[in-house]
PDB file of N, CA, C and O in Angstrom:
ATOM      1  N   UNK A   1      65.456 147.236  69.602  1.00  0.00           N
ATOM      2  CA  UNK A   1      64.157 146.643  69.841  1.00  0.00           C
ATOM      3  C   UNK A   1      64.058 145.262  69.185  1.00  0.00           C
ATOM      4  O   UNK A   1      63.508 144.361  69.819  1.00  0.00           O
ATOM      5  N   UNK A   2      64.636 144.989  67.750  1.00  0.00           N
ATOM      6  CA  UNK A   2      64.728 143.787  67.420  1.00  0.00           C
ATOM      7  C   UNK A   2      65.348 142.954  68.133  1.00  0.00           C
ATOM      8  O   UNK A   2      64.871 141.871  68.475  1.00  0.00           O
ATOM      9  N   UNK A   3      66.751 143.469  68.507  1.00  0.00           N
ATOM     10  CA  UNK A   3      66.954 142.428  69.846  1.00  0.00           C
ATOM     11  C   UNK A   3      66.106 141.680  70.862  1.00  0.00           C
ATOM     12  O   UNK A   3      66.132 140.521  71.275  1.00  0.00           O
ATOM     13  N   UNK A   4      65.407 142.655  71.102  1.00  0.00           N
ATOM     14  CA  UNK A   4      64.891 141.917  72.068  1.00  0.00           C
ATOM     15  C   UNK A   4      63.789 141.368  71.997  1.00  0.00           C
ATOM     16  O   UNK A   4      63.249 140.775  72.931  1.00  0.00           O
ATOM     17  N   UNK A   5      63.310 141.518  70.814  1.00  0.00           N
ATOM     18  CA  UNK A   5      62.075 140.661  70.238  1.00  0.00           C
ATOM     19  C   UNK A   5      62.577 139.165  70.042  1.00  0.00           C
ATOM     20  O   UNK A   5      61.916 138.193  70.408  1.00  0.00           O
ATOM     21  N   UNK A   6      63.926 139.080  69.369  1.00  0.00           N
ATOM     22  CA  UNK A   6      64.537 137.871  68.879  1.00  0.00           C
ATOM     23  C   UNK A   6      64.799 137.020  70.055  1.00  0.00           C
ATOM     24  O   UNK A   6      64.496 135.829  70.125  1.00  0.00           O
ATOM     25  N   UNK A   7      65.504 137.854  71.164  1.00  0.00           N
ATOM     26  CA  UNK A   7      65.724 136.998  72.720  1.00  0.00           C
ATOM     27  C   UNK A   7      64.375 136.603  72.856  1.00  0.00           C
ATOM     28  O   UNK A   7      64.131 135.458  72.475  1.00  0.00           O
ATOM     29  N   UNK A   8      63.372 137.317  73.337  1.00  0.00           N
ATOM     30  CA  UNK A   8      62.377 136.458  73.646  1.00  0.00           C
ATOM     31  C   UNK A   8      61.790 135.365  73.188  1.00  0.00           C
ATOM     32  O   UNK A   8      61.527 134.459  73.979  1.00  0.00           O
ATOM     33  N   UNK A   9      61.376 135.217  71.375  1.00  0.00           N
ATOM     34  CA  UNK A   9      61.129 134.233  70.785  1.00  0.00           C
ATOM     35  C   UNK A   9      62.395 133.119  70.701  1.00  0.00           C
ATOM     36  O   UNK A   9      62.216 131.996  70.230  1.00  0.00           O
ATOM     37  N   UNK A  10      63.711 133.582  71.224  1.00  0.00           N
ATOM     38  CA  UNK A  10      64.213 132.279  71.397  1.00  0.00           C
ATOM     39  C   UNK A  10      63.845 131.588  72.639  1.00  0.00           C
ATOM     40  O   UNK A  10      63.648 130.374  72.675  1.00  0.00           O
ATOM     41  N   UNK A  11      63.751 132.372  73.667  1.00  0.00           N
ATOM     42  CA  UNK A  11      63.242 131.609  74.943  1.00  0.00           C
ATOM     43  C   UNK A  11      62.437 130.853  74.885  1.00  0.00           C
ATOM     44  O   UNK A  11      62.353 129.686  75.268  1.00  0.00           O
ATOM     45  N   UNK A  12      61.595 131.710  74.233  1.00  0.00           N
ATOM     46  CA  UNK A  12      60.093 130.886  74.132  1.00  0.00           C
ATOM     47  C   UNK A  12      60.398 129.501  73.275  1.00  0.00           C
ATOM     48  O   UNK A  12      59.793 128.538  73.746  1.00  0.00           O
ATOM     49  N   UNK A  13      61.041 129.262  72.357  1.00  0.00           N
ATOM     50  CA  UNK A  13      61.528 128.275  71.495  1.00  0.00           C
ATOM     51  C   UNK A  13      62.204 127.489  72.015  1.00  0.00           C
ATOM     52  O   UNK A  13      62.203 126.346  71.559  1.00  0.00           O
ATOM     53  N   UNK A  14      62.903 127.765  72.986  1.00  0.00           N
ATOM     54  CA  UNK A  14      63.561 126.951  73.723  1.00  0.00           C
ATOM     55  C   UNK A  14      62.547 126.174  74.786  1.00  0.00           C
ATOM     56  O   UNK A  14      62.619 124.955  74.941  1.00  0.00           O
ATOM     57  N   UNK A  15      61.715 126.902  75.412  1.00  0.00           N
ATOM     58  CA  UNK A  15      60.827 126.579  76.202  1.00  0.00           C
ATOM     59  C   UNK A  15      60.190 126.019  75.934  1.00  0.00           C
ATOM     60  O   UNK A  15      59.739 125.401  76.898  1.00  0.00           O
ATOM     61  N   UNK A  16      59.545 125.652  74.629  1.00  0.00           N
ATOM     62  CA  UNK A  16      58.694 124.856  73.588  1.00  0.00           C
ATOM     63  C   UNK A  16      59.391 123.232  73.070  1.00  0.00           C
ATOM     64  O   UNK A  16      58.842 122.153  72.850  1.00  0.00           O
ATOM     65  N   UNK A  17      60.872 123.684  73.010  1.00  0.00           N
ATOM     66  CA  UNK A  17      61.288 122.554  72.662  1.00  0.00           C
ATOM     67  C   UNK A  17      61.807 121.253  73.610  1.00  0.00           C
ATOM     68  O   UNK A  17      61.819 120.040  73.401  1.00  0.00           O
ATOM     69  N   UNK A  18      62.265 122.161  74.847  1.00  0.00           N
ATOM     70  CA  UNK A  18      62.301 121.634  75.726  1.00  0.00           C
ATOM     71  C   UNK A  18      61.141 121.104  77.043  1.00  0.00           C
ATOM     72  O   UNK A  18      61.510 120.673  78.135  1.00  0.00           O
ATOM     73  N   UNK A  19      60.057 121.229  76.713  1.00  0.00           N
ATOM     74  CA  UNK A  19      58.711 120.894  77.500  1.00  0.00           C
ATOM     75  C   UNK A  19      58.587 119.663  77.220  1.00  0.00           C
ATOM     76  O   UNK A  19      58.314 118.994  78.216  1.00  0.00           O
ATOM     77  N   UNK A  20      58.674 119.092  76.289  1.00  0.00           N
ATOM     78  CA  UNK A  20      58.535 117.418  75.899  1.00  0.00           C
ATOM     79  C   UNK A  20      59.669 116.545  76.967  1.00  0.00           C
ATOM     80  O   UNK A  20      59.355 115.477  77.493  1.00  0.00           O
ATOM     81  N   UNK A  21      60.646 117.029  77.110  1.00  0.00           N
ATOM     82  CA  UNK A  21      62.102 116.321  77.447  1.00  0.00           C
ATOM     83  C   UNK A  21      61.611 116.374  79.061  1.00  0.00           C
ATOM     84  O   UNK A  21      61.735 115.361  79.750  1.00  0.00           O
ATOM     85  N   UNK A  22      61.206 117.263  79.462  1.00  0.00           N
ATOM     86  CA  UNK A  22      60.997 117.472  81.008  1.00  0.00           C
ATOM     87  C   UNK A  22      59.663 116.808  81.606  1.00  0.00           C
ATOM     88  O   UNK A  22      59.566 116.263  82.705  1.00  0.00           O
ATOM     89  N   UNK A  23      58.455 117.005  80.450  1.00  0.00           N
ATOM     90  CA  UNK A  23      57.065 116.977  81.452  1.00  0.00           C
ATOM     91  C   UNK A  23      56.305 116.100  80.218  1.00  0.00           C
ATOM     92  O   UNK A  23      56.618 116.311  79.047  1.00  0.00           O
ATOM     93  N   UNK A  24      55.564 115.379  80.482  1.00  0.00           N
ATOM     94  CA  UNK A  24      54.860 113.963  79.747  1.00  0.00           C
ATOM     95  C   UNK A  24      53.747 114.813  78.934  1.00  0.00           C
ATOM     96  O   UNK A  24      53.381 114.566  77.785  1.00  0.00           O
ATOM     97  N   UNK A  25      53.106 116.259  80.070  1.00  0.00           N
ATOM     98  CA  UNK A  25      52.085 116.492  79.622  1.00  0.00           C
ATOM     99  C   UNK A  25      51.518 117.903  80.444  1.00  0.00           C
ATOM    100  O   UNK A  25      52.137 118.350  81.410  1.00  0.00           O
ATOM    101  N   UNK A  26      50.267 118.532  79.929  1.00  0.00           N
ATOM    102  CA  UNK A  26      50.277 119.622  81.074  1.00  0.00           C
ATOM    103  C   UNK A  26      50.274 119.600  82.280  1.00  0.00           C
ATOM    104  O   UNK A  26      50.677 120.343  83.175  1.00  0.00           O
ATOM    105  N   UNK A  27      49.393 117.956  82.158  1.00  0.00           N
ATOM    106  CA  UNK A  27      48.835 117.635  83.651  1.00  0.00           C
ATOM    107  C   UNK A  27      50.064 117.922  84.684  1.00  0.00           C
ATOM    108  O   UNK A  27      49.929 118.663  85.658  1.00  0.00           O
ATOM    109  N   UNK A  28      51.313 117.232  84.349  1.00  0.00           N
ATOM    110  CA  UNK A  28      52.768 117.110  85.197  1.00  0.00           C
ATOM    111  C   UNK A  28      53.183 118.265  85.003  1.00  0.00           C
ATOM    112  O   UNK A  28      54.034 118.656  85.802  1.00  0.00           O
ATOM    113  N   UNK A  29      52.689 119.345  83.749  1.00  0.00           N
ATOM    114  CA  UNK A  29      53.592 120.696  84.136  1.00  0.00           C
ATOM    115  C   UNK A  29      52.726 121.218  85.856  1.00  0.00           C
ATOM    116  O   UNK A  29      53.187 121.629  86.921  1.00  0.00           O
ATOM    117  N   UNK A  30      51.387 120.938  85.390  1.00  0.00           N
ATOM    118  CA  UNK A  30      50.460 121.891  86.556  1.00  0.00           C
ATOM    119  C   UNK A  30      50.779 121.092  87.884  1.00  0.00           C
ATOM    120  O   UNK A  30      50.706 121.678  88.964  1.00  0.00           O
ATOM    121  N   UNK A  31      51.053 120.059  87.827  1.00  0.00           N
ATOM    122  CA  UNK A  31      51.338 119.519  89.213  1.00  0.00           C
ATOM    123  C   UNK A  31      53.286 120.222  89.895  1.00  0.00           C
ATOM    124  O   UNK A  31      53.721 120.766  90.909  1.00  0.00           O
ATOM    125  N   UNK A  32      53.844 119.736  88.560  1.00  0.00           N
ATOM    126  CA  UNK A  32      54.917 120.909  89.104  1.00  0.00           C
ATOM    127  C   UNK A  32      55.202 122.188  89.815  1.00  0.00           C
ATOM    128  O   UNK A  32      56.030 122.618  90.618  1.00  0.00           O
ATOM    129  N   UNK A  33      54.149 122.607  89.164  1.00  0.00           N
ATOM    130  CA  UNK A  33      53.691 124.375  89.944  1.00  0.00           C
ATOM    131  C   UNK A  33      53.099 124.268  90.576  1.00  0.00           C
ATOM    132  O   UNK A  33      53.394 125.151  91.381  1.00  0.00           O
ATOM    133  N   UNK A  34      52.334 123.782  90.926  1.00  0.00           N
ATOM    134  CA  UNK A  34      51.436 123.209  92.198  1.00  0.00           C
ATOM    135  C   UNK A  34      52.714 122.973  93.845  1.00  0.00           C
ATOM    136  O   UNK A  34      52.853 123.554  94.921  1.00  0.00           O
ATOM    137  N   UNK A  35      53.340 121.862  93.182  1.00  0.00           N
ATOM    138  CA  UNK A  35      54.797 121.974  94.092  1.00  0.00           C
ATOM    139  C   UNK A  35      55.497 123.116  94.682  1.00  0.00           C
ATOM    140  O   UNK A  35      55.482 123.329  95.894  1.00  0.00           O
ATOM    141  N   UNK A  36      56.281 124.054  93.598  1.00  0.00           N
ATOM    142  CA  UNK A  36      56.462 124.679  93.503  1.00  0.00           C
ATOM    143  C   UNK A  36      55.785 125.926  95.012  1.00  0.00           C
ATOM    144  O   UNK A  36      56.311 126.349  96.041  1.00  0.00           O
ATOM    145  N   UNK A  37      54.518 126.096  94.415  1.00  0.00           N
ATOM    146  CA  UNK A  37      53.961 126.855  95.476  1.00  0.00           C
ATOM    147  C   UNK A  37      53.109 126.607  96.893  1.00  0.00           C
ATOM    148  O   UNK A  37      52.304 127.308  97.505  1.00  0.00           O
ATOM    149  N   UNK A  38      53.667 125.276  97.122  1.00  0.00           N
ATOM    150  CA  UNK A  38      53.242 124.794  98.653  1.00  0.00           C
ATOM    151  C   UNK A  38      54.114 124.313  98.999  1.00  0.00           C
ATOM    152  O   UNK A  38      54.831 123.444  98.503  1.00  0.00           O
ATOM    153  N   UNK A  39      54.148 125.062 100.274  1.00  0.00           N
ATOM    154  CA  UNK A  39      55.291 124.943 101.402  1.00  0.00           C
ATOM    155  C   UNK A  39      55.756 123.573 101.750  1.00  0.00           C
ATOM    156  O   UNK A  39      54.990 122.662 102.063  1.00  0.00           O
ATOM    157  N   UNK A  40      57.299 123.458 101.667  1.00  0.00           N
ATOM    158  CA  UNK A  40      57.450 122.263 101.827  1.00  0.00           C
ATOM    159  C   UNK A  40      57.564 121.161 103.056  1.00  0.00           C
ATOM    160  O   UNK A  40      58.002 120.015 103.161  1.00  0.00           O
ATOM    161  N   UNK A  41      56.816 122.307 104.090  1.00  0.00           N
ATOM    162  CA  UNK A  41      56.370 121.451 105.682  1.00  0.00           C
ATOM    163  C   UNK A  41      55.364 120.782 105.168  1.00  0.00           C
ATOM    164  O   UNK A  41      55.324 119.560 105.306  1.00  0.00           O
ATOM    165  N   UNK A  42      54.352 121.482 104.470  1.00  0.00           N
ATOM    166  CA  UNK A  42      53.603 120.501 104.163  1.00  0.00           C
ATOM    167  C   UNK A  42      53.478 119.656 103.556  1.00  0.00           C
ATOM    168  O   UNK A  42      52.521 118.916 103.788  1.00  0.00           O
ATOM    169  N   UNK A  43      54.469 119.330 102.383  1.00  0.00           N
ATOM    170  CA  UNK A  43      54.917 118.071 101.634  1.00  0.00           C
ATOM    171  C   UNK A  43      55.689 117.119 102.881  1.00  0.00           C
ATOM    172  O   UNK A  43      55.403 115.924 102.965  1.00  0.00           O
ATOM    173  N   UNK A  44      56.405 117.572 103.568  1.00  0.00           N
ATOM    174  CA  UNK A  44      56.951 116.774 104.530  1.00  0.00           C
ATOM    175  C   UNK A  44      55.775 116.061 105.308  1.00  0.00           C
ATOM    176  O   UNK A  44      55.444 114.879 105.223  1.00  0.00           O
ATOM    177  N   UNK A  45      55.451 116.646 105.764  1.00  0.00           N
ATOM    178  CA  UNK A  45      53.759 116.365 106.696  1.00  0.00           C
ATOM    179  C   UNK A  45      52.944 115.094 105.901  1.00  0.00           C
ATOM    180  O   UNK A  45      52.594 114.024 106.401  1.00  0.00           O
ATOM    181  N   UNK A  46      52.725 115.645 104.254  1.00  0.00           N
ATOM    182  CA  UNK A  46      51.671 114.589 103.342  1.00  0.00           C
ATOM    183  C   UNK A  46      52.434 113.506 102.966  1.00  0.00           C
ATOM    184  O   UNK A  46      51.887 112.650 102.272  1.00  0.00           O
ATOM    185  N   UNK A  47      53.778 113.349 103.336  1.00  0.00           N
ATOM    186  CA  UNK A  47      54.805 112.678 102.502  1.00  0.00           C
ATOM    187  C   UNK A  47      55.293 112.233 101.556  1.00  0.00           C
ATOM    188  O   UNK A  47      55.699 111.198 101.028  1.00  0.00           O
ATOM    189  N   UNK A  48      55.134 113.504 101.424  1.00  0.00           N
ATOM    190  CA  UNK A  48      55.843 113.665  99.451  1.00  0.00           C
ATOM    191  C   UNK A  48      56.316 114.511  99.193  1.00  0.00           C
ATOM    192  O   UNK A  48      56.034 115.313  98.303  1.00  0.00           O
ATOM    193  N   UNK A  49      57.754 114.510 100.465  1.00  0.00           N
ATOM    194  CA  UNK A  49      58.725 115.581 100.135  1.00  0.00           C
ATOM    195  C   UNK A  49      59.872 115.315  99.203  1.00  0.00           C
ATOM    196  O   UNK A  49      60.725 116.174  98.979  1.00  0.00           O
ATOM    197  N   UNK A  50      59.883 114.448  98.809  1.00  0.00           N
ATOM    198  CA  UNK A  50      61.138 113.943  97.822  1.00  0.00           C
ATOM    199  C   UNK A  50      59.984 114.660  96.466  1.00  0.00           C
ATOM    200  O   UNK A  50      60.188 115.684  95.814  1.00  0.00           O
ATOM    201  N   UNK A  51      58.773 113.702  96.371  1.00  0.00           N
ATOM    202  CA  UNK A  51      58.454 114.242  95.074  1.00  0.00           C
ATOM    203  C   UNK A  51      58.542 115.657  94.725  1.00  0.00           C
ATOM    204  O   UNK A  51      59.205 116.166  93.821  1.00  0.00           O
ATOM    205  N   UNK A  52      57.588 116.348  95.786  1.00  0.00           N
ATOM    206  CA  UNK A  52      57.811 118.015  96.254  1.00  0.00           C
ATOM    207  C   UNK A  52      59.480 118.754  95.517  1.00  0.00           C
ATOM    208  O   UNK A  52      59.666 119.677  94.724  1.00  0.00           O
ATOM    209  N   UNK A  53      60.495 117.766  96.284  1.00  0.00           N
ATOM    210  CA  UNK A  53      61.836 118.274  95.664  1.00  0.00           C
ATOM    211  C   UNK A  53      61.794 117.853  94.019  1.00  0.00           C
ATOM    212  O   UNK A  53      62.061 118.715  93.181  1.00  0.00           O
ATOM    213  N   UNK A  54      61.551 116.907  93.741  1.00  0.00           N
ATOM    214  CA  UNK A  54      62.039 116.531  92.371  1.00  0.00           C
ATOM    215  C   UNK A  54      61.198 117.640  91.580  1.00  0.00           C
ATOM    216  O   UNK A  54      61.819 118.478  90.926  1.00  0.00           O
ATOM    217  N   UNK A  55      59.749 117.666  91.625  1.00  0.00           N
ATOM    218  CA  UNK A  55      59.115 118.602  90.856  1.00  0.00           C
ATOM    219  C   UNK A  55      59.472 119.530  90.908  1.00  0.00           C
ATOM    220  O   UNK A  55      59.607 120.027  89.790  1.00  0.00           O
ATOM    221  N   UNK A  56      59.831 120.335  91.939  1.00  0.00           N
ATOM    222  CA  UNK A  56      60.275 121.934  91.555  1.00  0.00           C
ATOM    223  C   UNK A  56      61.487 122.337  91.252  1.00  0.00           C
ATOM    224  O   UNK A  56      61.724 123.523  91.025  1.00  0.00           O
ATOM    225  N   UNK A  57      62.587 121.211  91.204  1.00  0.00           N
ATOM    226  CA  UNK A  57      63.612 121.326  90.497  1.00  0.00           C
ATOM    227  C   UNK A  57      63.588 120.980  89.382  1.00  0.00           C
ATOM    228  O   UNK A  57      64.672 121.188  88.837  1.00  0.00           O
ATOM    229  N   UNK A  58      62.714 120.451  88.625  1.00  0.00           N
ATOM    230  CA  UNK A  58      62.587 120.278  87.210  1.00  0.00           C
ATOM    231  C   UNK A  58      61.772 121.094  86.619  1.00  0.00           C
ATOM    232  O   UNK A  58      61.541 121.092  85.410  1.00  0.00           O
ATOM    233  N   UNK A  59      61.252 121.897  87.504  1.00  0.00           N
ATOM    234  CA  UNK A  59      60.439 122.935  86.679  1.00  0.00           C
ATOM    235  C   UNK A  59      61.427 124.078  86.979  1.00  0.00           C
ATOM    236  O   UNK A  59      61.539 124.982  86.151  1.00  0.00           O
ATOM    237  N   UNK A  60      62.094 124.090  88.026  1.00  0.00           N
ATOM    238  CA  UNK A  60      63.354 125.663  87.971  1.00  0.00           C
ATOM    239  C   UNK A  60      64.256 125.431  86.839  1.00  0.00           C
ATOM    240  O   UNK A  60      64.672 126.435  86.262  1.00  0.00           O
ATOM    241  N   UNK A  61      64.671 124.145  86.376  1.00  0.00           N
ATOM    242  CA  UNK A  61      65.932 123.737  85.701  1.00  0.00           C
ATOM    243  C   UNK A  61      65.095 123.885  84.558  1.00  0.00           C
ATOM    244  O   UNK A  61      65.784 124.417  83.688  1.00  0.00           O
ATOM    245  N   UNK A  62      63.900 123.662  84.123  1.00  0.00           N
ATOM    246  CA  UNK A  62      63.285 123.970  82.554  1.00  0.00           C
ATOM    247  C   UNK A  62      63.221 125.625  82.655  1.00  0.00           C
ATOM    248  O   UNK A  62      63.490 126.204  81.602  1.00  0.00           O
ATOM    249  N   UNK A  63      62.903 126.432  83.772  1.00  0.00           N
ATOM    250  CA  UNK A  63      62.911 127.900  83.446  1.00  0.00           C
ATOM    251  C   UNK A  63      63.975 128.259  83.431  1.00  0.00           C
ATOM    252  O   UNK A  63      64.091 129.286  82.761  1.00  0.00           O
ATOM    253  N   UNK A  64      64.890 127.901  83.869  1.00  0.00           N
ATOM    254  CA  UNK A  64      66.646 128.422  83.861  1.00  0.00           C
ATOM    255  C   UNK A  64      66.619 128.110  82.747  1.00  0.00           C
ATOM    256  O   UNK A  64      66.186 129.070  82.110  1.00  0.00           O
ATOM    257  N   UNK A  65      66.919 126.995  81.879  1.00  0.00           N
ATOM    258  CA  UNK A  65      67.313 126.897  80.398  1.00  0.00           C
ATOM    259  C   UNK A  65      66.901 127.708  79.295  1.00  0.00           C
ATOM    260  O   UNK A  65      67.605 127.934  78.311  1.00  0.00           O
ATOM    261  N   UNK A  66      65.235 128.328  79.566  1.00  0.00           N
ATOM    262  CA  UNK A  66      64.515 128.548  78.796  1.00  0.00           C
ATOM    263  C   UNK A  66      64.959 130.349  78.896  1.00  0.00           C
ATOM    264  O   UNK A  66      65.190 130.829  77.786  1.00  0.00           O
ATOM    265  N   UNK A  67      65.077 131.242  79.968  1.00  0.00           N
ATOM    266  CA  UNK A  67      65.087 132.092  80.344  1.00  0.00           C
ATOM    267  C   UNK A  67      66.904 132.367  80.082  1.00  0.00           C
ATOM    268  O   UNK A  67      67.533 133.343  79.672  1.00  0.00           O
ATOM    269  N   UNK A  68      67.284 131.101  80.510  1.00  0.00           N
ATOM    270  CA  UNK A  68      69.005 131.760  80.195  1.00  0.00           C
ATOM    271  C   UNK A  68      69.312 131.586  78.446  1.00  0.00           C
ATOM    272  O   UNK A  68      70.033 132.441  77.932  1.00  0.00           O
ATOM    273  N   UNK A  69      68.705 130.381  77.505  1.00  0.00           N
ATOM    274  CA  UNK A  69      68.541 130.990  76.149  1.00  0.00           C
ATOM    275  C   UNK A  69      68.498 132.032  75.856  1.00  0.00           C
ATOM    276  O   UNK A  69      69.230 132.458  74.963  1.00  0.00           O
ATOM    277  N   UNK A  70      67.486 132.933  76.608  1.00  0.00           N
ATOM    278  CA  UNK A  70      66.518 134.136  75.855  1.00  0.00           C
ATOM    279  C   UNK A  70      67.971 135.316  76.185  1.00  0.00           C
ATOM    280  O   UNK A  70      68.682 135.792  75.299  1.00  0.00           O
ATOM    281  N   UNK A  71      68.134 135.614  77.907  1.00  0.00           N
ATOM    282  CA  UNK A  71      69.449 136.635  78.091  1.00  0.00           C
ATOM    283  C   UNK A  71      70.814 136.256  76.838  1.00  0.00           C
ATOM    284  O   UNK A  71      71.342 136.934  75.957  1.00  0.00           O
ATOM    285  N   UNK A  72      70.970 135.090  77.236  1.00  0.00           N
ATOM    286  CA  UNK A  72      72.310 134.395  76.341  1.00  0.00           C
ATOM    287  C   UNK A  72      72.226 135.035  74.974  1.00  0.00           C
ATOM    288  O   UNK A  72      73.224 135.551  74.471  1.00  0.00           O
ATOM    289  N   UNK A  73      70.832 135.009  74.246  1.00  0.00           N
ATOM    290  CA  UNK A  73      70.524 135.495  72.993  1.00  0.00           C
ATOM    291  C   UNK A  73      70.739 136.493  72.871  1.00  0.00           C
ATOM    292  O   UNK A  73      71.196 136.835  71.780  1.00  0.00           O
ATOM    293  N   UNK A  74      70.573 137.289  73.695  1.00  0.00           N
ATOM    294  CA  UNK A  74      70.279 138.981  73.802  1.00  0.00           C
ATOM    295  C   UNK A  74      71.895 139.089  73.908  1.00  0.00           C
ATOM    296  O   UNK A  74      72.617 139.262  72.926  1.00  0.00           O
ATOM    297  N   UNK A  75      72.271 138.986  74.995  1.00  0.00           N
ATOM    298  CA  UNK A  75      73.764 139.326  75.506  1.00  0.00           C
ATOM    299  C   UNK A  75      74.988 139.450  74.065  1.00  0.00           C
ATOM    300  O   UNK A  75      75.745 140.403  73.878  1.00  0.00           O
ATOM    301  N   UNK A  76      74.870 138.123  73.146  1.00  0.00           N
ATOM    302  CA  UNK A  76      75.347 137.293  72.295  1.00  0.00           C
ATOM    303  C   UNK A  76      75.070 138.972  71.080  1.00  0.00           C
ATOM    304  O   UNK A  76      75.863 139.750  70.550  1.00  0.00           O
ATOM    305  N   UNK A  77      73.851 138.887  71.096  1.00  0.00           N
ATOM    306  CA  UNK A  77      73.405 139.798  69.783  1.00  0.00           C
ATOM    307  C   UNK A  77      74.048 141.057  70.073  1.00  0.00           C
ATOM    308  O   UNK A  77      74.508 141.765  69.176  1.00  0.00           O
ATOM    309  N   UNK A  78      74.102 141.402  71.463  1.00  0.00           N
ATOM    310  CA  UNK A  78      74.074 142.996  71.606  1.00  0.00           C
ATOM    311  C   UNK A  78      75.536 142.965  71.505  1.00  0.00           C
ATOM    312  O   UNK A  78      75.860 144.107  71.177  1.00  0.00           O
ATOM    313  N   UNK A  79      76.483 142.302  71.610  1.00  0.00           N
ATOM    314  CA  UNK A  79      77.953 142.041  71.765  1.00  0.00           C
ATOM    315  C   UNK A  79      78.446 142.069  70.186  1.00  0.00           C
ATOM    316  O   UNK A  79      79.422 142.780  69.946  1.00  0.00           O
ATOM    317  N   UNK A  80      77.833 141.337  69.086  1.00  0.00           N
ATOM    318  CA  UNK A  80      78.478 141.679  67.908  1.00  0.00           C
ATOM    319  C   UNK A  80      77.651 142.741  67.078  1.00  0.00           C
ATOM    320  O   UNK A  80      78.100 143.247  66.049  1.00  0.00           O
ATOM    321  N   UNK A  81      76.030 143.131  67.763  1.00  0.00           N
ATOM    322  CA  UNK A  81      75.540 144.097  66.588  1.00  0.00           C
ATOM    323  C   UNK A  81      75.342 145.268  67.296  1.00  0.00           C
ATOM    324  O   UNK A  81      75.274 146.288  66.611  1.00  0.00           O
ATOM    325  N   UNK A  82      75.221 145.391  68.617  1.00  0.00           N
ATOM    326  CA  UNK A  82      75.033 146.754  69.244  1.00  0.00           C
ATOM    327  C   UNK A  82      76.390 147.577  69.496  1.00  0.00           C
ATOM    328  O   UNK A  82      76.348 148.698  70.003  1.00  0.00           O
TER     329      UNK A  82
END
């Protein structure tokens, strides 16, 4: 169970540390997810399908880092203490 308390607060730490490097501010996190969840005919259509792409790959590539910390942590721990 400590394991996996420790994976998570690294994610989260990671996710914390890395939010500055990716996004200026919330405003650009919420517009990211905003991206994220509208279809990208319709970014094509409003024309702002490049932005559309850039935002939601910088918000997948901040949850991959943040989320593969946290497994990596776990995996790492359970390999020399489990």
């Amino acid at each position: 169970m400590m394991v996996i308390i420790l994976s998570v607060l690294i994610g989260l730490a990671t996710a914390g540390l890395l939010f500055k490097l990716f996004f200026d501010d919330l405003e650009e996190f919420g517009e990211c997810f905003m991206y994220l969840l509208k279809p990208n005919i319709l970014s094509l259509f409003d024309g702002d399908y490049l932005e559309d792409q850039w935002k939601s790959m910088k918000l997948g590539f901040w949850a991959a880092l943040s989320i593969g910390a946290g497994v990596g942590t776990y995996f790492s721990l359970m390999k020399h203490f489990g």
